[in-house]
N, C-alpha and C positions, 0 to 999 in steps of 0.2 A: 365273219370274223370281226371281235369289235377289234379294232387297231388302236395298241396304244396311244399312238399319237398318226396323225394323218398329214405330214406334213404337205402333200401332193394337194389333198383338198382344202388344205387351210389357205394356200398361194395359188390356187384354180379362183378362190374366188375375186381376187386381187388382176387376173393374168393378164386382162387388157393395160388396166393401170399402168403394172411392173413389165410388161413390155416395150409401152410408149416411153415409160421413163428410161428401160434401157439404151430405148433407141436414143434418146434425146442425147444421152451421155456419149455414145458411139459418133452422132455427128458434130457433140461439141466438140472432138480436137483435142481437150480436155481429161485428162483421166485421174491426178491425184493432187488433193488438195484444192479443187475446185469448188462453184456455187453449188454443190449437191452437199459437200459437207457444211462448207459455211451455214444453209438452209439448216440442215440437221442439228447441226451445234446447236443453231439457236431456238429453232423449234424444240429441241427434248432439254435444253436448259427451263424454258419457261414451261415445259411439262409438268418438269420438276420442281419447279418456283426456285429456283439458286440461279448467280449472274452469271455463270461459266458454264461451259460443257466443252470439253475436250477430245474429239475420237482417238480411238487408238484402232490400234489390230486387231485386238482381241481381249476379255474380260481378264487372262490371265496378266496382261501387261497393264492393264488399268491399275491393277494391282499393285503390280510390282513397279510400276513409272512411279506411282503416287509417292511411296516407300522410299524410293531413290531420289525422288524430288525434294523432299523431307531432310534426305541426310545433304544434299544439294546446297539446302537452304541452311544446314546448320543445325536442324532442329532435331536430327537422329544422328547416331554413330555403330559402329561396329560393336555388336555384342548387345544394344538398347533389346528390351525383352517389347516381345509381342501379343496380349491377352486374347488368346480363340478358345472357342467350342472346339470342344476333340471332336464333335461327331460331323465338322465339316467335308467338302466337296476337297481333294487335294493341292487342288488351285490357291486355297488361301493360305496353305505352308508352303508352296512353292515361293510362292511372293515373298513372302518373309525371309526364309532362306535363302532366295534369290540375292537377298539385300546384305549379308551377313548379319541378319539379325536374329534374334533365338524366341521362337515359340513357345509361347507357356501356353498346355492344352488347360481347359478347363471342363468339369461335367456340364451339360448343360440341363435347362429344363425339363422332366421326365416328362412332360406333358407337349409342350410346344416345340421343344428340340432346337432352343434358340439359347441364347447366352442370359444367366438371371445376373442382379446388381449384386447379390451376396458374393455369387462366385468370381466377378470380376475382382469383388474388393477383398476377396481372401486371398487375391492372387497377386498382389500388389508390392513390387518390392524396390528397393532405390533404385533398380535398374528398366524399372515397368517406364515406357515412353506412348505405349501406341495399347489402344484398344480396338482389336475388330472385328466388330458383330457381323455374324453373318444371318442375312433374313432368309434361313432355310424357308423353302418351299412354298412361300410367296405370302410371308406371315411377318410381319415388319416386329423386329425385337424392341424391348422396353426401353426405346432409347430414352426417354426422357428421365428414368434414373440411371439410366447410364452415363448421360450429359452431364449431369448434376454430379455424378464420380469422378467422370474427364477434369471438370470443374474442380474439383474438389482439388484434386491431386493433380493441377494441371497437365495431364495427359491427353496427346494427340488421338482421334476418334475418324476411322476410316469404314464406315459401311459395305461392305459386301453385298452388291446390290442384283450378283447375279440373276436371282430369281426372286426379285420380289419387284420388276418394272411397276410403278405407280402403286405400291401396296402404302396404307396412310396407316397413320396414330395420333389423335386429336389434330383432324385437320392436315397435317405434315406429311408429305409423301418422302418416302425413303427416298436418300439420296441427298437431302435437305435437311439433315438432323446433324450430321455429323460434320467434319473438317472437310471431308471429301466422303464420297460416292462412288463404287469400281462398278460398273456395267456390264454384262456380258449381251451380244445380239448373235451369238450361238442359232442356228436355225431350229433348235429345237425351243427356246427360249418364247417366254410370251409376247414377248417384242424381239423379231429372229430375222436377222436379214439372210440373204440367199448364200452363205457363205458364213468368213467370221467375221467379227467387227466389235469394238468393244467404248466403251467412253466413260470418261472421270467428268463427276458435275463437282459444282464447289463452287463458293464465295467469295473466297482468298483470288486474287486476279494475280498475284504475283504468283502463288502453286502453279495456276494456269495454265500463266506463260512458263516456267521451267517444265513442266509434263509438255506443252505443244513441242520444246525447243530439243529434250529429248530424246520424244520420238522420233523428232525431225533428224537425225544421226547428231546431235547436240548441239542442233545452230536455229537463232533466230532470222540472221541472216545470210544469204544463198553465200559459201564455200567460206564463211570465217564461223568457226565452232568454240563453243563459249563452254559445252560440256563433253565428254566423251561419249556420246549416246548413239542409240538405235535407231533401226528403222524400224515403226511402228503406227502407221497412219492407217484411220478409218479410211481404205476403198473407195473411191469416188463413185463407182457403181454400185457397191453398199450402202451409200447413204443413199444414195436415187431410191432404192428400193425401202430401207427407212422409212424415205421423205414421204411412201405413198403408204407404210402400214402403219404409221406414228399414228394416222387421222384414226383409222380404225378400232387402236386401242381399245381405247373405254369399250365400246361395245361386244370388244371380244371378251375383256373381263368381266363385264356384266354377265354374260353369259356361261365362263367361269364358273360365278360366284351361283348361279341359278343350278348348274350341274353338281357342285359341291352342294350345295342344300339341299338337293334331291336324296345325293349319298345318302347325308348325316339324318334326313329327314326315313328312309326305306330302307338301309343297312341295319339289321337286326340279329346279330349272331352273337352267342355268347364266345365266341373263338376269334373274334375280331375288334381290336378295339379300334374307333372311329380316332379323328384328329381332334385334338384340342385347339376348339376358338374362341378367342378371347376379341375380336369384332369380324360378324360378318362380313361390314362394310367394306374392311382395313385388308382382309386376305384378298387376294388374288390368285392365290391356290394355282402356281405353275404347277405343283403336283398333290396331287388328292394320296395322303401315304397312310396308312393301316398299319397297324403291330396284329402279330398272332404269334404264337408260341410253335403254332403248325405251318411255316410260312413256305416248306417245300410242297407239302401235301396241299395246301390251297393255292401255290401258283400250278401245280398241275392239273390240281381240279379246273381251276380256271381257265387252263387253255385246252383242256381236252371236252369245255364246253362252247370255245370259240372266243374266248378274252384273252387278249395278252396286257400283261404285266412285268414291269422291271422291276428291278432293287434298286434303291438311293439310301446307301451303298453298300455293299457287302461286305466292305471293309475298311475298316477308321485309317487316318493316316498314317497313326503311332504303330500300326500295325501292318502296315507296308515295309515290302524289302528295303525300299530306296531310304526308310526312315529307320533304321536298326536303331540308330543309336539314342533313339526315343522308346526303345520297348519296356521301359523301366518303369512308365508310366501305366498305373492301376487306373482304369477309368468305366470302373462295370456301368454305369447309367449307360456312356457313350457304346460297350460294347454289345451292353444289351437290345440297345436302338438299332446296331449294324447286324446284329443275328436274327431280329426280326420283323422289321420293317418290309414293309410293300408296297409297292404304285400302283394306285386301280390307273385304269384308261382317264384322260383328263383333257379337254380342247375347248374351241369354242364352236367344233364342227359336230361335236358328237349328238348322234339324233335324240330324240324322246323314247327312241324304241331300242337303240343301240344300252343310253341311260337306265330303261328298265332292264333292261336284259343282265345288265352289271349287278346291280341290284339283288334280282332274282337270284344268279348264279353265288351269289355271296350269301344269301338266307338260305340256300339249300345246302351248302356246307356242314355236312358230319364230319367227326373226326372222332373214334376209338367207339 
């Protein structure tokens, strides 16, 4: 069986490492908000090239702290509109909502399935405050005319950086283009600590500090609280574990990027169409995703020849029960994306023979 994702043997190869550092954490006395995050901070700030990194709990509260630090500072209010891709992950309308702010879905790219500058700027109205691209599937969106929009219209610009850990665009790695940066370290994620974990980077040192003092239940200092906030703090034994898969990055993406070119290079069906890349270099491909118009009949074929495959996702926001009062919104690009979209198998563990196998099984694909 090729295995979607192998999380077992992606962190087998690390297990001495992610052991010691466990251990290290258990005899420091220490467990939250100690030198494992401070390390972390600042090692995936300079990742990132931005002066800040802030952990949180998890990528959904990167989100939503950032949002709420915003309104914090003055700079958002109840009802401010929010510009997304309708064919996001539901994490990035949770955050919005979370905030009392109101999501404006937009179509996205029929190719890249990221957010284009046209559609931001049709969507633009006196109440527009925040733009935020999401770099679906580890393909960094056109931030640099979207900066230039932000700019324009003086609009707040928050990346969604779930899945696109270290993906670049002339030089610039996501996370670094915008006001802020949301993170997810999801164990599934390309940079995936043992657990959840999540972090905002950014430039702003004053956003920083009100996202640290937030999550801190709204104090910078121990029992006087300056805001009414949460508890939401990166793990101290999730950043141990971090602190030992940050180094490995890169070469896990390289290797990525080697599996995705195999794809694009041996995937040959008229029933399937490949990913739109717009730089090899720039993707980091957390997921390898195919459109077909037969997407139940080729994921059964495919696993009844030993691949598994997911969906990212089966279904848009706007068309979730918890979001009714968004169904008013026509969005065929994004619905066509969620009807048939698919995940081949995608890691940094997957073999050469696992890769052909994928391949094969996708070029012998009949349908009717």
């Amino acid at each position: 069986m090729v295995k979607f994702l192998d999380l077992k043997v992606i962190n087998a190869q690390y297990q001495n490492e992610l052991k010691e550092a466990c251990a290290n954490v258990i005899d420091s006395g220490w467990y939250v908000r100690g030198t494992n995050v401070q390390e972390f901070e600042s090692d995936f700030a300079q990742f990132c090239d931005v002066d800040y990194c802030v952990g949180v709990a998890n990528g959904l509260d990167a989100l939503t702290l950032t949002l709420r630090a915003w309104k914090e500072l003055g700079k958002l209010k109840d009802g401010d509109e929010v510009i997304v891709q309708g064919n996001t992950y539901i994490a990035s309308i949770l955050a919005i909502t979370e905030n009392n702010l109101i999501p404006i879905l937009v179509e996205p790219d029929p190719n890249t399935y990221n957010l284009t500058s046209d559609g931001v700027e049709s969507a633009i109205t006196e109440k527009t405050k925040v733009i935020l691209p999401v770099h679906l599937y580890g393909q960094i969106s056109p931030m640099d005319e979207i900066m230039l929009i932000a700019d324009k219209y003086k609009l707040l610009v928050l990346e969604d950086c779930a899945q696109s850990h270290g993906a670049i665009l002339q030089n610039r790695k996501c996370g670094s283009w915008g006001h802020a940066g949301a993170f997810s370290f999801y164990p599934g994620k390309n940079l995936g600590a043992l657990g959840d974990g999540g972090a905002v980077t950014t430039n702003d040192r004053e956003l920083a500090d009100v996202i640290q003092a937030l999550g801190n239940y709204g104090s910078e200092k121990k029992y006087e609280n300056i805001y009414i906030g949460v508890n939401s703090r990166l793990d101290e034994m999730q950043a141990a574990m971090l602190n030992v898969k940050l180094k490995y990055l890169p070469a896990e993406t390289k290797r990525r990027q080697a599996v995705a070119q195999s794809y694009l290079d041996g995937i040959n069906n008229a029933h399937i169409q490949l990913p739109y890349l717009c730089n090899i270099n720039g993707h980091v491909w957390h997921l390898f995703v195919i459109k077909t118009l037969h997407r139940e009949l080729l994921q059964e074929y495919l696993l009844s020849n030993g691949i598994q495959t997911l969906i990212h996702y089966p279904k848009p926001p706007h068309k979730q029960v918890a979001y009714a009062n968004m169904s008013q919104y026509e969005l065929p690009i994004t619905e066509t994306i969620h009807e048939q979209v698919i995940s081949l198998p995608m890691g940094s563990t997957l073999s050469e023979s696992d890769v052909l196998k994928v391949i094969n099984v996708c070029n012998s694909f009949v349908c009717g």
